[in-house]
ZASEKOL-676179 format. One record per residue (C-alpha): residue number from 1; residue in three letters; x negated, y negated, z negated. Coordinates in nm, 4 decimals. Layout:
# ZASEKOL-676179
{nr: NUM, rest: ALA, X: X, Y: Y, Z: Z} $
...
# end
This chain:
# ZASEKOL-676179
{nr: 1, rest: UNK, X: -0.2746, Y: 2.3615, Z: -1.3041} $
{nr: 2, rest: UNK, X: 0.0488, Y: 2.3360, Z: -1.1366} $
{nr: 3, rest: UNK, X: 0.2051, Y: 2.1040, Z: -1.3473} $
{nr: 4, rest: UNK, X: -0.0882, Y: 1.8311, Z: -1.2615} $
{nr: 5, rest: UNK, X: -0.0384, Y: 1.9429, Z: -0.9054} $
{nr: 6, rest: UNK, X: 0.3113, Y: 1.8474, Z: -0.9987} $
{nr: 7, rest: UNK, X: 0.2076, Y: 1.5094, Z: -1.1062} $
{nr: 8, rest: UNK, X: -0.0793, Y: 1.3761, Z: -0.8567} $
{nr: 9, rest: UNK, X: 0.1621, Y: 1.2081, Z: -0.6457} $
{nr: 10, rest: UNK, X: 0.3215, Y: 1.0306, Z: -0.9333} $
{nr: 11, rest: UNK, X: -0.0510, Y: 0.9263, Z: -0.9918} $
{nr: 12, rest: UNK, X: -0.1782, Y: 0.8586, Z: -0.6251} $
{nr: 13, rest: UNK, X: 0.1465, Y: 0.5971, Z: -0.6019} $
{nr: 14, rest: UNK, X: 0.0282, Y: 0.3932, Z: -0.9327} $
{nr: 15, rest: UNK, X: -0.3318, Y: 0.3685, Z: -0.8267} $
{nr: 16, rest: UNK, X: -0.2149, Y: 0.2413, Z: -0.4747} $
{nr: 17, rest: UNK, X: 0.0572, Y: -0.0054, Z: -0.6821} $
{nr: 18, rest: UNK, X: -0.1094, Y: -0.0716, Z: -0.9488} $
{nr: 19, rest: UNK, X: -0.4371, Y: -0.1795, Z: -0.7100} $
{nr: 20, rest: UNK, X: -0.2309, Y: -0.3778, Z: -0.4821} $
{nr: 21, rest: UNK, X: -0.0479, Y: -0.5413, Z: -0.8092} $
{nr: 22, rest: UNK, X: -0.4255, Y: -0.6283, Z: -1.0156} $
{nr: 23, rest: UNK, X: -0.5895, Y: -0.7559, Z: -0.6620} $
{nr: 24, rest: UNK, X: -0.2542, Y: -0.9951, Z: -0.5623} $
{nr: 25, rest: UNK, X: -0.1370, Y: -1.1444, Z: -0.8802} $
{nr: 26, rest: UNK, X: -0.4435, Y: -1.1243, Z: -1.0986} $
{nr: 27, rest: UNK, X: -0.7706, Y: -1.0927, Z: -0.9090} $
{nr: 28, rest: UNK, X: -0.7008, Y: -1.3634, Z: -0.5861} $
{nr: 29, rest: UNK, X: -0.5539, Y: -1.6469, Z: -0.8162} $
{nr: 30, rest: UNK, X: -0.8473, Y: -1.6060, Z: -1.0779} $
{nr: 31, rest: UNK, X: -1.0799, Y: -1.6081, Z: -0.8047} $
{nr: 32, rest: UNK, X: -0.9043, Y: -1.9361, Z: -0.6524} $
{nr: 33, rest: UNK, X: -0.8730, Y: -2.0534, Z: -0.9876} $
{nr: 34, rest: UNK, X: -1.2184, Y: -2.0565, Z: -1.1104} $
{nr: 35, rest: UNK, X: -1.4657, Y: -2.0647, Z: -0.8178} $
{nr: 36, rest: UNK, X: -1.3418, Y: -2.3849, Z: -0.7273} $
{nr: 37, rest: UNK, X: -1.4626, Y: -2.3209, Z: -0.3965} $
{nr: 38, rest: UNK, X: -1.1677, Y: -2.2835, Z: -0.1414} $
{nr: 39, rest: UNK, X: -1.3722, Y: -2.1287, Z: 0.1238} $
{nr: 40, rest: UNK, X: -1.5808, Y: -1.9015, Z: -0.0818} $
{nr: 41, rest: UNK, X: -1.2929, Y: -1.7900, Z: -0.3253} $
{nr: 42, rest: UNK, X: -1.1067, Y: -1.7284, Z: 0.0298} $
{nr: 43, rest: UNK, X: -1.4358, Y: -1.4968, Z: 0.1551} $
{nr: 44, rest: UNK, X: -1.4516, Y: -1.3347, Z: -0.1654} $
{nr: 45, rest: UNK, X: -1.0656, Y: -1.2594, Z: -0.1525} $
{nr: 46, rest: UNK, X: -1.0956, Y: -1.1429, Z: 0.2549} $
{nr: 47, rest: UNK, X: -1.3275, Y: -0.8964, Z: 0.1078} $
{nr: 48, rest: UNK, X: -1.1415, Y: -0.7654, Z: -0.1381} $
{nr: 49, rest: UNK, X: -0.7747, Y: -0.7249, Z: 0.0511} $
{nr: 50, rest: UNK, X: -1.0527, Y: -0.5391, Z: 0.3379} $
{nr: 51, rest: UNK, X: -1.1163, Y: -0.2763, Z: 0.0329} $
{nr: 52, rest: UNK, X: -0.7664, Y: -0.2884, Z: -0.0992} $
{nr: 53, rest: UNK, X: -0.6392, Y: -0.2183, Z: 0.2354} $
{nr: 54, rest: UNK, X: -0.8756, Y: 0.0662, Z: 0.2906} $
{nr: 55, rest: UNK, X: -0.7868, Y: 0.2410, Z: -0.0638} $
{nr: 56, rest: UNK, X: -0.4230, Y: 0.1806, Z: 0.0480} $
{nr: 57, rest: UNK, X: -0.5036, Y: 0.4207, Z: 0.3526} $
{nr: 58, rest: UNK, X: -0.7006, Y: 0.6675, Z: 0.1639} $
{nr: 59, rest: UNK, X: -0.4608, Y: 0.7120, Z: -0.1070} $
{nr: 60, rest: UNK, X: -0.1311, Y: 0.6797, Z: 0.1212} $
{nr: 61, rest: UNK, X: -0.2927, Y: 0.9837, Z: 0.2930} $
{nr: 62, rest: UNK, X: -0.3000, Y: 1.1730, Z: -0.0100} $
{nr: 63, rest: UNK, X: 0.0371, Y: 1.0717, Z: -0.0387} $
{nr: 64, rest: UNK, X: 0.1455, Y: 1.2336, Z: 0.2605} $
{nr: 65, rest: UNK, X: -0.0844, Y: 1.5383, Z: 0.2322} $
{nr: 66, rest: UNK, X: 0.0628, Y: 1.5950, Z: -0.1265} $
{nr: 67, rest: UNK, X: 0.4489, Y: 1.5074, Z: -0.0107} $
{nr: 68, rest: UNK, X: 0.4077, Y: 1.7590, Z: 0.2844} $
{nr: 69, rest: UNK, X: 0.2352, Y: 2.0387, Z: 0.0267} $
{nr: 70, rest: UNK, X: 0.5299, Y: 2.0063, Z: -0.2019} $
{nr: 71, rest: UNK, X: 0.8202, Y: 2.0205, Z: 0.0721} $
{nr: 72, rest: UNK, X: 0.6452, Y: 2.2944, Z: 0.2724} $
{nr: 73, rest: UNK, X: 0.6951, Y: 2.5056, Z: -0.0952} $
{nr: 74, rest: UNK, X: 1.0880, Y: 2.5016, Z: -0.0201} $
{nr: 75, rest: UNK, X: 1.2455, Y: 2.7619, Z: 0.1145} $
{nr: 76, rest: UNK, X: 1.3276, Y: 2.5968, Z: 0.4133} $
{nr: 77, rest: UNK, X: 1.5314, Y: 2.9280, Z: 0.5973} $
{nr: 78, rest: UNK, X: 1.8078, Y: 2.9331, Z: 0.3185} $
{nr: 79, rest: UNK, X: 1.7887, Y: 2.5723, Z: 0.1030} $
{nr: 80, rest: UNK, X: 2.0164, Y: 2.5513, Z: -0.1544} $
{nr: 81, rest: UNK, X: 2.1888, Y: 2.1676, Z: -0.1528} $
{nr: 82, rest: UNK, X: 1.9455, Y: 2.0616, Z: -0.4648} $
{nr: 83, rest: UNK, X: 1.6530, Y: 2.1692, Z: -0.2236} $
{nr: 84, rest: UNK, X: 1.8444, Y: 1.9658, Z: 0.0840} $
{nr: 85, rest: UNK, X: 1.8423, Y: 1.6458, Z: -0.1429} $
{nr: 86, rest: UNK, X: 1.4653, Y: 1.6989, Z: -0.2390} $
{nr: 87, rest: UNK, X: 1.3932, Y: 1.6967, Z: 0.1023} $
{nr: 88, rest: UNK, X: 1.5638, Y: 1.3921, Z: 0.2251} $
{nr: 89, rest: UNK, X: 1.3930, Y: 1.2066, Z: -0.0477} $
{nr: 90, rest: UNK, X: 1.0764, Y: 1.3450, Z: 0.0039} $
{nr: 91, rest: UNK, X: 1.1303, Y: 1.2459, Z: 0.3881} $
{nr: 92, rest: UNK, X: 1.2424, Y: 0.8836, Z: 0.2695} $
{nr: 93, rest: UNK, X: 0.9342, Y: 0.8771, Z: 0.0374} $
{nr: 94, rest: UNK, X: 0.7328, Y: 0.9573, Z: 0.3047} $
{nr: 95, rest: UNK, X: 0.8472, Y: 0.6664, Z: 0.5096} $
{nr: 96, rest: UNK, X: 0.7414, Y: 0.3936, Z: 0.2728} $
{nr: 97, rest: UNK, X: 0.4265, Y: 0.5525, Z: 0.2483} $
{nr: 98, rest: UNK, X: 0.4021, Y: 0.5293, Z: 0.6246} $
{nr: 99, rest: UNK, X: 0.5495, Y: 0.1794, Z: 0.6865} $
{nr: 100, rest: UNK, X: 0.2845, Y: 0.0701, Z: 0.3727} $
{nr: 101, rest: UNK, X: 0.0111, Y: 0.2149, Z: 0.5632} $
{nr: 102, rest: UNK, X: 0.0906, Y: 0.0561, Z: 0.8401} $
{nr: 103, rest: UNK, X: 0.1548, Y: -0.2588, Z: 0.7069} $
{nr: 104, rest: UNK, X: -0.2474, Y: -0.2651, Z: 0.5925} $
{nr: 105, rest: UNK, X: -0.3508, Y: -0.1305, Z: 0.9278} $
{nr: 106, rest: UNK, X: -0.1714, Y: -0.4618, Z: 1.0839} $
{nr: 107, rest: UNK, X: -0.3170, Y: -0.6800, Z: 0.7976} $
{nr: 108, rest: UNK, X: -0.6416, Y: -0.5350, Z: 0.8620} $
{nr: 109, rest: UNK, X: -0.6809, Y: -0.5647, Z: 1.2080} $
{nr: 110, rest: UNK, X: -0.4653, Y: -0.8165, Z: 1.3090} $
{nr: 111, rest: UNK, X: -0.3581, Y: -1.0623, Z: 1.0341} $
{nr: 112, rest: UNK, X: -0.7003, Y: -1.0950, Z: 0.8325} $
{nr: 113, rest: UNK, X: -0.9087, Y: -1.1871, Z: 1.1866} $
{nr: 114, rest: UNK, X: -0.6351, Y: -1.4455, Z: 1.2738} $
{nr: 115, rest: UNK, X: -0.6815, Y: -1.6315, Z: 0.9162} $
{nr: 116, rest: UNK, X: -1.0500, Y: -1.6173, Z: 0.9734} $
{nr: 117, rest: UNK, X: -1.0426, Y: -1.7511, Z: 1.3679} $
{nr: 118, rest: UNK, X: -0.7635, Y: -2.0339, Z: 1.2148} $
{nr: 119, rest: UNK, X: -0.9833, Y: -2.1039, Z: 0.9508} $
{nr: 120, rest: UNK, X: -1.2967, Y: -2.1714, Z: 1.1989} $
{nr: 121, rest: UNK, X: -1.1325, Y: -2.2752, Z: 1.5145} $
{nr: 122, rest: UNK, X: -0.8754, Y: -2.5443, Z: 1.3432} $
{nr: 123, rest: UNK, X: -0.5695, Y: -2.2974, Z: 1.4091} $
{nr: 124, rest: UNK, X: -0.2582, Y: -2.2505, Z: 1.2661} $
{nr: 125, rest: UNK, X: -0.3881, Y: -2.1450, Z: 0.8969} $
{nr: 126, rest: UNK, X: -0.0909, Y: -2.1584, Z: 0.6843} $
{nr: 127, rest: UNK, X: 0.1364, Y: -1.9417, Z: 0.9431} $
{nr: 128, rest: UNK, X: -0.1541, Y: -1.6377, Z: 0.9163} $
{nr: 129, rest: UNK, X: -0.1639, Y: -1.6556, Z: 0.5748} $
{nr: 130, rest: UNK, X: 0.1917, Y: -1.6791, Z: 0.4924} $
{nr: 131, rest: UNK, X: 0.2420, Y: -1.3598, Z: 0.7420} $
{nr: 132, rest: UNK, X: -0.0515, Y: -1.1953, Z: 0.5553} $
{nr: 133, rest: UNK, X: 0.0878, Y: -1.2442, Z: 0.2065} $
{nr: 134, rest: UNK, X: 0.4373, Y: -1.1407, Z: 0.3493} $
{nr: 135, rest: UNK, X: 0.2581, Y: -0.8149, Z: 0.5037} $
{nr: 136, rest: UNK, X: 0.0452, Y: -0.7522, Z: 0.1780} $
{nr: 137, rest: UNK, X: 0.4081, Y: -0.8119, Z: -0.0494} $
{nr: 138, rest: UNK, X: 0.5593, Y: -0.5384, Z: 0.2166} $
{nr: 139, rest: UNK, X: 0.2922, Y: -0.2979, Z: 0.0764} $
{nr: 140, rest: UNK, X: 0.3547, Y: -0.4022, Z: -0.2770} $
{nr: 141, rest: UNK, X: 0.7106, Y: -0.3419, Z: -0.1811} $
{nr: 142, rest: UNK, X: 0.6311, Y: 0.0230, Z: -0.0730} $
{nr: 143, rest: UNK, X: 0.3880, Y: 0.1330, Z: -0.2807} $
{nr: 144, rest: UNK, X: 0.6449, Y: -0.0101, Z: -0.5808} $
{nr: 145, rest: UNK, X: 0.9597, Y: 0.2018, Z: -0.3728} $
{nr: 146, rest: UNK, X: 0.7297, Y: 0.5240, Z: -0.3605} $
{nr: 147, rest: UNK, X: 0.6340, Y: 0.5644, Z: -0.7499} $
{nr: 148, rest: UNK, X: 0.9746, Y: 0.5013, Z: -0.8341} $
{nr: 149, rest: UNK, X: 1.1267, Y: 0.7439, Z: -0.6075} $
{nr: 150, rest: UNK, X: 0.8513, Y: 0.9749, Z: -0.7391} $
{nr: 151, rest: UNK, X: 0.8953, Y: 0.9041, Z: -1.0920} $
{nr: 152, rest: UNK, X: 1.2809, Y: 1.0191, Z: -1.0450} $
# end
């Protein structure tokens, strides 16, 4: 039991990369690809990054509830300088996860309802979107940073 208590973190990071990977370089350009419908493929895809965005949350949470688990284990009143090290990268994991989860919180409630009032009101369109993808590659970014650093 403790070894897969051991592992769930490594796991929790590859769902959250391995969603944001299938959803931004598989599932959005197939959807643009086929539908042939900008503005429905576009709707479709809003809906999607909405659930990607919060799975990202739910499973950066577990993240950090997991992270904190395993560091509060240490012996943190005499730590030995292998036990330092594990907790300055477990600190430093726990910062991607943070700046990934926060980088979906601002796509989420920022970002996303710009590109839709651009796309209705004649707005700058291409500027949201390029910030969004930039924001949504951040979180690929981090998710990517915290399964390697796990997988150490």
């Amino acid at each position: 039991m403790s070894a897969l208590l051991a592992r769930l973190p490594v796991l929790v990071a590859a769902l959250w990369w391995g969603g944001i990977s299938a959803l931004s370089f598989l599932a959005v350009p197939t959807l643009f690809a086929t539908l042939g419908n900008p503005a429905l493929a576009g709707s479709v895809a809003a809906k999607l990054f909405s659930l990607q965005c919060w799975a990202g949350l739910l499973l950066g949470l577990a993240l950090l509830l997991l992270l904190r688990r395993e560091r509060s284990q240490m012996d943190v009143a005499a730590p030995s300088p292998e036990q330092v090290a594990r907790m300055q990268r477990a600190l430093a994991t726990m910062g991607f996860v943070i700046l990934g989860m926060m980088l979906a919180l601002l796509v989420e409630f920022g970002v996303a309802q710009r590109i839709v009032t651009a796309r209705a009101s004649g707005g700058d369109l291409k500027l949201w979107h390029a910030v969004g993808s930039a924001m949504v590659l951040g979180q690929w970014l981090c998710s990517g940073a915290v399964l390697w650093r796990l997988n150490r």
